[in-house]
N, C-alpha and C positions, 0 to 999 in steps of 0.2 A: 375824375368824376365818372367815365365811362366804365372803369373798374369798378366802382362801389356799387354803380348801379349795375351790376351783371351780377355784384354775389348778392344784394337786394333783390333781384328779381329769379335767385337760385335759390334764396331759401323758404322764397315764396313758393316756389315749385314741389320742392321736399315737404312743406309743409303741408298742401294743398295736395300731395299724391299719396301720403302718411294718413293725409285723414280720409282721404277715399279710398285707401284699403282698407280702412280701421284699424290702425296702427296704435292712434290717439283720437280722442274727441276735441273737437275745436268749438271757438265761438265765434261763428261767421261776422255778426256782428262788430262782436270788438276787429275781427280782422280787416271789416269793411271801413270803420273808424282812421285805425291804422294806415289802411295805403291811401285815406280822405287828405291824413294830415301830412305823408309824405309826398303825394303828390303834388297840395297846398306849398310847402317849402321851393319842389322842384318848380313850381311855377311860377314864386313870388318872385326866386332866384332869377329865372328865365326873362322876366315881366323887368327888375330895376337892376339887372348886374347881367347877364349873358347877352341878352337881345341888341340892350343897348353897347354894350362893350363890342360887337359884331359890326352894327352899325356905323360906329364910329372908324373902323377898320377900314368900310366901303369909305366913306369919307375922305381918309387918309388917302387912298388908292385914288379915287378921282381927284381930289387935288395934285397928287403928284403926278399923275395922269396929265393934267392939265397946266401943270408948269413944266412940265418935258415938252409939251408941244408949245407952248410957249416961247421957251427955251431956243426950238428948232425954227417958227417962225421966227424968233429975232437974226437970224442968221440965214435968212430966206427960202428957209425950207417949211413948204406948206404942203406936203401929200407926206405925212405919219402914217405906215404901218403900224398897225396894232390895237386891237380890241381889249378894254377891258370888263365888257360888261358879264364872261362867262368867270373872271376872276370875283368880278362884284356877286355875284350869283353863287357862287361857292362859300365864299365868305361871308354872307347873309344867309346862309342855308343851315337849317336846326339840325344838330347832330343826332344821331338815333338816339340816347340815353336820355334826351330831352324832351323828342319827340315821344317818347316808351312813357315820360311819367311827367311834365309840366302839359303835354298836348292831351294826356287820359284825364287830367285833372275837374276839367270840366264836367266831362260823364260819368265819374266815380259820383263826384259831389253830389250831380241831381240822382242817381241811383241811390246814395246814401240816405237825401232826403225823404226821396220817395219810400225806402225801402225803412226809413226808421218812423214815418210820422203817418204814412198815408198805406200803403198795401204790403203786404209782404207773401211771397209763392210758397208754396210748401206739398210738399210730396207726401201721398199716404203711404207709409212703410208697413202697416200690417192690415188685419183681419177684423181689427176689433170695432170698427164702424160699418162695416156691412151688416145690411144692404143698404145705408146711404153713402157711405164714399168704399169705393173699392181701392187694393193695392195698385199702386202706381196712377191712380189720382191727382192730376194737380192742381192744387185748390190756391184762389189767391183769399188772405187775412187781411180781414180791417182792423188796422193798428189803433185809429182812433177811437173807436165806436165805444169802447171804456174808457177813453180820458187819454189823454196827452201824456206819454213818459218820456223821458231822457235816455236817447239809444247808450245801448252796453252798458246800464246799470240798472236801465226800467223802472224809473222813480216814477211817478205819474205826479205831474205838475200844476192840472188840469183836470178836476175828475168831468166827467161827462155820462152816462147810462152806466147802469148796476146791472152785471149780467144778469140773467135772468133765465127761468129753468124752460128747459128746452131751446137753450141758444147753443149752438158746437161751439166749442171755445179752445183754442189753442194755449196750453201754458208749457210753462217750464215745468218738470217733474218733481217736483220736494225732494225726492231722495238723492235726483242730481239734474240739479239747475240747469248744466251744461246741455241737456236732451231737451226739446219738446214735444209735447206730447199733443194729442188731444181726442175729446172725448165729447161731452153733451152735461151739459150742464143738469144736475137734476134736483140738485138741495141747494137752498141760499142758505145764510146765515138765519139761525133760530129753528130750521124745521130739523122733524123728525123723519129720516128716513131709512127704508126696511127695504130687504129683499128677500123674502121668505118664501121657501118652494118655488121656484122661479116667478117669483110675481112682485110687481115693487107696491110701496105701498109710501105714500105722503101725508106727513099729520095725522095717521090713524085711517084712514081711507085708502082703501085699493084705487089706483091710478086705471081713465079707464081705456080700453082696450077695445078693437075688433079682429076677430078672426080673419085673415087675409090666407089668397092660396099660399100653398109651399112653394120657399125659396130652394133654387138650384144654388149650391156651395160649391163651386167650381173644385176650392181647394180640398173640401174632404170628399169631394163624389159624393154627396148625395143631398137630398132633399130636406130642410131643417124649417118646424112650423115659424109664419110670419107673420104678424100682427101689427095694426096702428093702435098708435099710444100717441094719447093726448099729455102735452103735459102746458100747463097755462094756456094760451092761445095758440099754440103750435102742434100742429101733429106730425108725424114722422113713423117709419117702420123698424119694428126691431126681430130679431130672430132670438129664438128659445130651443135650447140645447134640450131634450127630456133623457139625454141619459146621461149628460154631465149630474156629477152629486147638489145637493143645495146648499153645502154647508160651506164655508169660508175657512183657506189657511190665513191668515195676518201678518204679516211682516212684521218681527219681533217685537218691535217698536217704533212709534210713529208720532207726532205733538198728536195730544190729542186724545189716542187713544181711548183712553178712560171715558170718551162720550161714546164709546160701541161696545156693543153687548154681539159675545157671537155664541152661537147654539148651532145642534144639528141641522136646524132651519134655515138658517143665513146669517144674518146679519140685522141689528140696527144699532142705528147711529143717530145723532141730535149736532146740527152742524154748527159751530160756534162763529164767533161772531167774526166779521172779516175771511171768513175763509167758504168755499163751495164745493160741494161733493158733487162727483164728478164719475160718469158710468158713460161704458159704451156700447151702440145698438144692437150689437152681439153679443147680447148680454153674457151668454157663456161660455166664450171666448174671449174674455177683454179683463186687460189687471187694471184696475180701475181703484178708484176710492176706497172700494169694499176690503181691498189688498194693503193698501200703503199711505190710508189718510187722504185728508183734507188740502184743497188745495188754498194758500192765503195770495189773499191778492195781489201783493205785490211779483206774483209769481204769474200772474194774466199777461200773453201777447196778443190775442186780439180773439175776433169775432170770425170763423171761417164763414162764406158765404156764396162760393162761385168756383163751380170747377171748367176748367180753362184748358186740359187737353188729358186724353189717356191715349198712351202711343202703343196702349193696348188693343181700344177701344174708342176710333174715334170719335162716336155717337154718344160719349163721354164730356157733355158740354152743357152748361147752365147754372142757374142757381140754385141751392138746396135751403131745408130745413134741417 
């Protein structure tokens, strides 16, 4: 067992240093499943078959132990040399292979729960939500706040709150699942929406807006206009590129498609049903909705809400919009 579990926790290694070089994409998820239900095994093993099989060993020992001396007092020897409690100690002692994956079992499990039903951490990898989440962000997600799913398949079992525009929302990317993305919610199902000349527009109505000073763009060196934009009850900041172009490339094809009309202007689109369009606060920097389609629901992992550390920036702390 000591050997099965050293190439078990080799190919975990390989796997786990593959996908942090980007070798391959993985799904944490399912991998966190995985070592759930092989550490479960290692432990049920450990709990009705190892423990007690160890146990009974010390047993064995102290009984013979004690019919040796026994033994020697029948024969009037009462001062035995020899201790067996450092042999008892050895033999009731958990081997490392057991130790490594029936004694982790416990803190996988409540990790798994937590991390499949109640919060999940997530790093911002680019640009395209500045100026509300910067690169290297750690934001933690409410899993529930849309409904209860089934970790590694994300069935929702339990609906519970309809996102809702101007909520950040973490999903999975349509074009590959395996990635999450996220962005800001800006179309539910049924609306119309536009992004023409850099300006969005909801139902026929320009979304509205205030003039805010210029942002500092760390990464392109320089200064890019900033503005609050209301959207439902929520306002938030977004940044506006004026010398990116307005007009949209599309990704060849996407479900859907055929609800967006694209022109030198932009874009619009009319978001169908089950599914939310999806932009991010940089607006002219971010491949969003307007690029690759509609996001369907069963592709939602939750609701961002709290960033929790930038080992950037440690003044990097609180809740957002």
């Amino acid at each position: 067992m000591g050997a099965l579990t050293g190439v078990l926790y080799g190919c975990l290694v390989v796997f786990l240093g593959g996908w942090y070089l980007g070798k391959w994409t993985g799904n944490f998820s399912f991998l966190l499943f995985v070592l759930t239900l092989v550490t479960l095994v290692y432990w049920l093993a450990e709990r009705f078959r190892f423990a007690p099989a160890r146990a009974a060993a010390a047993r064995r020992l102290d009984a013979a132990d004690v019919a040796r001396r026994q033994q020697l007092a029948n024969k009037g020897i009462n001062k035995v040399d020899g201790d067996v409690s450092e042999a008892r100690e050895a033999l009731l002692a958990q081997p490392w292979w057991l130790d490594w994956t029936a004694g982790l079992f416990p803190v996988i499990l409540v990790v798994f729960l937590l991390r499949s039903f109640l919060f999940e951490p997530f790093k911002i990898p680019s640009a395209s939500m500045v100026p509300t989440l910067l690169v290297g962000d750690l934001i933690l997600v409410n899993k529930y706040h849309y409904g209860v799913r089934l970790p590694v398949i994300n069935k929702k079992i339990i609906p519970l709150n309809d996102p809702k525009r101007g909520d950040v929302m973490v999903f999975r990317y349509p074009s590959n699942p395996s990635i999450d993305y996220i962005k800001r919610v800006v179309g539910v199902p049924g609306d119309e929406v536009a992004y023409l000349n850099q300006r969005l527009f909801l139902n026929g109505k320009a979304v509205e807006t205030t003039a805010l000073p210029e942002f500092y763009d760390e990464e392109q060196a320089r200064y890019l206009p900033q503005f609050s934009e209301k959207l439902g009850d929520k306002e938030h900041r977004v940044l506006v590129d004026v010398k990116r172009p307005s007009y949209v490339v599309p990704h060849e094809s996407f479900p859907y498609k055929d609800q967006c009309r694209y022109s030198a202007e932009g874009v619009r689109c009319t978001v169908p049903a089950g599914h939310y369009f999806m932009m991010g606060d940089n607006r002219d920097n971010s491949e969003d909705s307007r690029f690759w389609g509609f996001v369907p629901d069963e592709n939602i992992v939750g609701r961002a809400f709290f960033i929790w550390m930038n080992f950037s920036n440690f003044r990097r702390f609180g809740s957002f919009d």
